[in-house]
N, C-alpha and C positions, 0 to 999 in steps of 0.2 A: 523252424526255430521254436523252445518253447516258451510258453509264460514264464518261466522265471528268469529268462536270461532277455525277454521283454520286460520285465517290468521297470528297472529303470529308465526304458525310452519312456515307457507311459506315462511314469509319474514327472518326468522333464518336458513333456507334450501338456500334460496337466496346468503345471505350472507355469511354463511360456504363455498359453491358452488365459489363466488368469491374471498373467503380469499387464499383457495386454490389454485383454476387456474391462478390467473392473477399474474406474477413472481413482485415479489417486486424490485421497482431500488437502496433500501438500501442495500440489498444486493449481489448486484452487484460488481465483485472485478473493483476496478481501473486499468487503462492502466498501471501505473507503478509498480503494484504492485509485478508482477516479478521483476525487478530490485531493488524495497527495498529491497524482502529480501535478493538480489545476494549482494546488501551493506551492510546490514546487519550481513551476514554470513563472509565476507570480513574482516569488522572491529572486528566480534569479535576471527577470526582467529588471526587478527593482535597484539589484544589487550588483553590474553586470560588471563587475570587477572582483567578483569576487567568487570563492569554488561551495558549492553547498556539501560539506564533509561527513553529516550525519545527518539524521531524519529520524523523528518518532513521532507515535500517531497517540496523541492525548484522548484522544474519546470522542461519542458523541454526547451532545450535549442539546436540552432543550431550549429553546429561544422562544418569542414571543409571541403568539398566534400560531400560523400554520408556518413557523420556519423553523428550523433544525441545525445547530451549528457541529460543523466537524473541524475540533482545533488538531492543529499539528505545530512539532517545535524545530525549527530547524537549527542548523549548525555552520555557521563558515566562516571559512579564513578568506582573506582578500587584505589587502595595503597594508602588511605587518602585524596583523590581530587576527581574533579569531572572536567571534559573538554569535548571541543568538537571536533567532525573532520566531516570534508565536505568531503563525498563521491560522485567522478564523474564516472558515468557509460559511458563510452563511447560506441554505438550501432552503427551498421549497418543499416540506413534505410531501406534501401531496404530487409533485410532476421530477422531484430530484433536481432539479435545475438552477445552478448557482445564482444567489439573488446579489450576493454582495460579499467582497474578498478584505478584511483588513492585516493589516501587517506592523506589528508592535517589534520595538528592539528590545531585546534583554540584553543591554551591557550593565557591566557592575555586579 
């Protein structure tokens, strides 16, 4: 067989060979994404009649001394409505370790 009726195997070897090894950054989880779901499971502890329908990740945010807050805003429907609540994770910079969880409603 010659090279040129190889080379499309090689460049399809090539590229299988890089699809493979080189990790993707889409699938990468995000730094918060621990704490969404710790807010996550939070509200719908809080809330357990009701569906969480969207999620967005507001930031982080500095807190006071060595703690770290990561707010999130969630979304759900339950008993005919639909509202929201901002979930603050309050963290430990220094060890990551959730110090303290609040849960605000935004109706209105």
């Amino acid at each position: 067989m010659s090279i040129q009726k190889c080379r499309p195997l090689i460049y399809m070897l090539i590229v299988a060979v890089f699809a493979f090894a080189v990790p993707s950054a889409a699938h990468a989880e995000p730094s918060y994404a621990k704490y969404g779901r710790i807010a996550m499971q939070e509200t719908a502890n809080k809330y357990p009649d009701a569906d969480i329908i969207d999620y967005k990740y507001e930031g982080h945010f500095s807190a006071s001394g060595s703690r770290a807050e990561e707010r999130f805003k969630l979304w759900l429907r339950g008993g005919g409505s639909e509202f929201g609540v901002r979930v603050h994770v309050i963290v430990a910079t220094d060890s990551g370790q959730v110090r303290d969880i609040r849960i605000e409603e935004l109706r209105g």
